[in-house]
C-alpha positions as CSV (number, residue, x, y, z in Angstrom):
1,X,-26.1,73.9,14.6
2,X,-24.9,76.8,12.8
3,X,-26.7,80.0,13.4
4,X,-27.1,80.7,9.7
5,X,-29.6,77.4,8.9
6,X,-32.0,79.2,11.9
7,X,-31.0,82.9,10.1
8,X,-32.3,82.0,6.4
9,X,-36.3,81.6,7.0
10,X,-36.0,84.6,9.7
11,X,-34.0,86.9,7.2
12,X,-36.8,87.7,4.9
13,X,-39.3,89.1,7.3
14,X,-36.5,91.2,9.8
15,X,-35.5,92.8,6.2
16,X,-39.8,93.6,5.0
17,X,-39.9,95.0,8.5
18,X,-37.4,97.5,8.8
19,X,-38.2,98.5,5.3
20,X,-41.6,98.7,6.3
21,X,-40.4,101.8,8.7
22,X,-38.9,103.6,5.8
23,X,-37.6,103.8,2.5
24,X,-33.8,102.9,2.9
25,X,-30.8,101.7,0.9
26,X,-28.9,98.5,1.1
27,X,-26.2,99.5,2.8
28,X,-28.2,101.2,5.7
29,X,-30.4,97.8,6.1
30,X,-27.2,96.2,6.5
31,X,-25.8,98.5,9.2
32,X,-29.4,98.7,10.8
33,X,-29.5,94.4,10.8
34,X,-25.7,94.3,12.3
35,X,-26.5,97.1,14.9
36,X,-29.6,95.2,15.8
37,X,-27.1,92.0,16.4
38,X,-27.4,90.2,13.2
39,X,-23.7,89.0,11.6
40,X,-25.0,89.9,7.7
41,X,-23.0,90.8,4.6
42,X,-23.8,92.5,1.5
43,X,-23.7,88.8,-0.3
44,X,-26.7,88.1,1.7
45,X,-28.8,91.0,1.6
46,X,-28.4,92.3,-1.8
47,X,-29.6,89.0,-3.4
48,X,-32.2,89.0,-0.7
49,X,-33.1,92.3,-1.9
50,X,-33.5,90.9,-5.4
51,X,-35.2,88.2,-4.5
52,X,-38.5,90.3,-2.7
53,X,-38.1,92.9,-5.6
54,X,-38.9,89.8,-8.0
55,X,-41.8,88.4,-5.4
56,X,-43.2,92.0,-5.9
57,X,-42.7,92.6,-1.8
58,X,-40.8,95.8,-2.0
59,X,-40.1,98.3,-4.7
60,X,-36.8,100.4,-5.7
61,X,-36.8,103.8,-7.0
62,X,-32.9,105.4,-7.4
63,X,-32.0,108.7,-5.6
64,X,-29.2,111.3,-5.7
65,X,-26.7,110.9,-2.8
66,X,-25.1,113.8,-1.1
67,X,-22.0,111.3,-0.9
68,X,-21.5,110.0,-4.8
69,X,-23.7,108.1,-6.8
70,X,-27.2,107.1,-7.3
71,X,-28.7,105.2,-4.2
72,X,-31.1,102.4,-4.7
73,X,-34.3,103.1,-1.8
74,X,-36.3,100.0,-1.0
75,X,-39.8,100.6,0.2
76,X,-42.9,98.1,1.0
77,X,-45.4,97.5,-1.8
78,X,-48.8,96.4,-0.7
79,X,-48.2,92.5,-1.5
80,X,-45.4,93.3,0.8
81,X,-47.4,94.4,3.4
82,X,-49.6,91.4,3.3
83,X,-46.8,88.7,3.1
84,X,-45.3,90.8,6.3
85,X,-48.3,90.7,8.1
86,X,-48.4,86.9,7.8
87,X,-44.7,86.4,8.1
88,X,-45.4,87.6,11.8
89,X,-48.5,85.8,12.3
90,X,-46.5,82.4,11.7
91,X,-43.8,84.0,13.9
92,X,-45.8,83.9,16.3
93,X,-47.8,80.9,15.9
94,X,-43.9,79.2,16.2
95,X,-42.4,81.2,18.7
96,X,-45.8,79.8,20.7
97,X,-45.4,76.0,19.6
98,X,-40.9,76.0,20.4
99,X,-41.7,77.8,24.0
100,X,-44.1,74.8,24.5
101,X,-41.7,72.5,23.7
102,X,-39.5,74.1,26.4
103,X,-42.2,73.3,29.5
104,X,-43.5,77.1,28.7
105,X,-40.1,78.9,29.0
106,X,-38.9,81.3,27.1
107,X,-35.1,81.6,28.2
């Protein structure tokens, strides 16, 4: 199985909660997700980025860069908090039910 079909319902919640840290740009939550072992490209995040503006989960305000143009900051709303809070919840809840499924181990 390819890594991406696991990636796509896991995606949405690793991006809430590193914005959830801080305000940051698109191109710093990419770095961030590849340092933190994720293979992602900008053709997934920005639409993903799109996609939880839309749902109201984050909001985007521009900003003056040192380095050239405008940035666009991403920060949590409160809806975003919410949905966050239950994305880890069901984590969780699944993380419990696969390790199960394993005879109770996790590696």
């Amino acid at each position: 199985m390819e890594q991406t079909q696991l990636l796509k319902g896991i995606l949405e919640g690793c991006v809430l909660e590193i914005i959830s840290q801080r305000e940051i740009y698109g191109y710093e939550l990419i770095q961030i997700l590849n340092e933190k072992g994720f293979n992602i490209v900008a053709g997934t995040v920005y639409p993903l980025l799109q996609k939880l503006e839309k749902k109201t989960y984050i909001r985007s305000r521009l900003k003056a860069s040192p380095e050239g143009p405008d940035r666009k900051y991403f920060s949590l709303t409160k809806e975003g908090r919410l949905y966050l809070k239950m994305f880890w919840q069901q984590w969780e809840g699944l993380l419990t039910n696969v390790t199960n499924v394993r005879g109770g181990k996790s590696k």
